[in-house]
N, C-alpha and C positions, 0 to 999 in steps of 0.2 A: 416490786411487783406492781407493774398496773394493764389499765385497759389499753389494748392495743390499738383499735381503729373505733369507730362510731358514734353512736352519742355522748358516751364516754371518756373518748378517747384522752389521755393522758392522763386518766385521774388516779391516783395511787390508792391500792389497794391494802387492808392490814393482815399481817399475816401473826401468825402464833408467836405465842412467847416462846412455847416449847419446839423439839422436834417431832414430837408425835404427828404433824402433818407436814408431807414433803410438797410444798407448792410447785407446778409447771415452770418451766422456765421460759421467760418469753420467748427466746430462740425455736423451743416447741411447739409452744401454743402459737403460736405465728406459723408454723409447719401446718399444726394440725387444722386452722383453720383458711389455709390455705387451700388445704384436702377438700373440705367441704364448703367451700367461698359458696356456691350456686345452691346448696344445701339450709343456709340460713335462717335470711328472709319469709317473714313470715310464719315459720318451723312453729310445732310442739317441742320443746326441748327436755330433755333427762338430764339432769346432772349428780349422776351416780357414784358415793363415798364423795360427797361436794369438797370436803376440806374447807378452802377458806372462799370456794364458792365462786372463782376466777373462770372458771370454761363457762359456766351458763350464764356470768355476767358479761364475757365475752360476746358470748351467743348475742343477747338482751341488748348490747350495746350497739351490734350489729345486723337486729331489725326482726330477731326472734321475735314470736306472736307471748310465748311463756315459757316459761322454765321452771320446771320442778328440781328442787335440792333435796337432796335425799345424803343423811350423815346423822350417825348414830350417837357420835363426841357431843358433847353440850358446849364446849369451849367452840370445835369446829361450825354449829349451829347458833352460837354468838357470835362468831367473827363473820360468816356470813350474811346475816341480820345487820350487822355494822356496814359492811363494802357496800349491799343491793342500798339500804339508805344513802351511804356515802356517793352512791353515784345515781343516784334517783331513780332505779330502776326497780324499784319495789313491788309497784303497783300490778308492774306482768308476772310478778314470783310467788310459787308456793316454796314453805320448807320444811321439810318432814324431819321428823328426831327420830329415826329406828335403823334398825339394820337394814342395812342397803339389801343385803340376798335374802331378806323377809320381804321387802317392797315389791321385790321381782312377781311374789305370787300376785300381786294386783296393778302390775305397769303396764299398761294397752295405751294405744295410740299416740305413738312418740313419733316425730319426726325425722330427728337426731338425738340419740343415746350419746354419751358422753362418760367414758368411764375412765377413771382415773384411780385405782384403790393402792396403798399401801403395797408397794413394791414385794416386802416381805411377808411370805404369807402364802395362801391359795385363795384368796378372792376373788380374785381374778377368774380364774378356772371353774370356783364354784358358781360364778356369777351366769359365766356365758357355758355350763351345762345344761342352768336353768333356763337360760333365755331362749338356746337352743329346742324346748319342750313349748313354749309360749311365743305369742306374737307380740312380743311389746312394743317392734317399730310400723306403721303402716307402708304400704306398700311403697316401695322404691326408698323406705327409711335407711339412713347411715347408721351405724352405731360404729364410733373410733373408741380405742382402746390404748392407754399409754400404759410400759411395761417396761422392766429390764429388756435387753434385745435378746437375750440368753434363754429367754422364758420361750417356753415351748408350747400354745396355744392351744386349747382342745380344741378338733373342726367341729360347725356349725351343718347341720343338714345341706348338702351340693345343691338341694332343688329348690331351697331356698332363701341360700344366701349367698354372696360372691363374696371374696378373701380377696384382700390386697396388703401387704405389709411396705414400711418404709423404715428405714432407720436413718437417727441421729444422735451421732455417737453412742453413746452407750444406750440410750431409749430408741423403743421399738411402739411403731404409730403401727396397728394394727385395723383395717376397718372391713366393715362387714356390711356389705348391702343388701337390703331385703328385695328379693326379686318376684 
């Protein structure tokens, strides 16, 4: 695993000893930020269930202003702390230790959301019912969502948010613009 493009770029990133975090795969994370290229630069960023902390260092690498990491693991919030050092992008990063669909109640003015939770499960779901109720992106914000393609998404209020999906191979890039 490493950084794709930026200040970063090639630096390998450390990933878990265990499987309890499933990291992006570059083939994705090169989709997903392909998705949102024009979206970056300069960004508030969310990096929601961070795992080992690769999409907001991505972000960071690629000219974000900051990124919050948000992961509840202690293992996942050490390896994080290791990569943002590893690649010297520390300085723009906050990292929160709690559960990510507790953070929701106080995440306001993000740029781009970045969510990536545990495939298995309903985080996913329970995530963007609450987001749904709250404004945590600012205006014209992204928030992408990587998933099984199988998963069946709850919709976001029509008046204000726009739904676009993509898939690759079995992951489904889900994103949601705030309008």
């Amino acid at each position: 695993m490493r950084v794709i493009t930026g200040l970063a770029r090639g630096r390998k990133l450390k990933t878990p000893d265990s499987y309890d975090i499933r990291p992006t795969t570059d083939k994705v994370k090169e989709a997903m930020f392909n998705i949102v290229q024009f979206n970056v630069d300069g960004a508030r960023v969310l990096d929601l269930f961070a795992g080992t902390g690769q999409l907001g260092i991505e972000a960071l690498s690629r000219g974000a202003a900051e990124c919050v990491f948000v992961d509840k693991s202690p293992e996942a919030i050490r390896i994080v702390g290791e990569n943002l050092r590893a690649t010297g992008l520390e300085r723009r990063a906050s990292i929160v230790r709690m559960d990510s669909i507790a953070y929701l109640d106080r995440a306001r003015g993000f740029d781009l959301a970045l969510l990536d939770p545990p495939y298995a499960g309903d985080l996913l779901e329970k995530a963007l019912n609450l987001i749904g109720r709250f404004d945590i992106l600012n205006k014209n914000g992204i928030m992408i969502c990587e998933s099984d393609r199988k998963l069946q998404l709850p919709a976001l209020p029509e008046d204000r948010f726009a739904r676009r999906e993509y898939l690759y191979g079995r992951v489904k890039l889900t994103t949601f613009t705030r309008i």
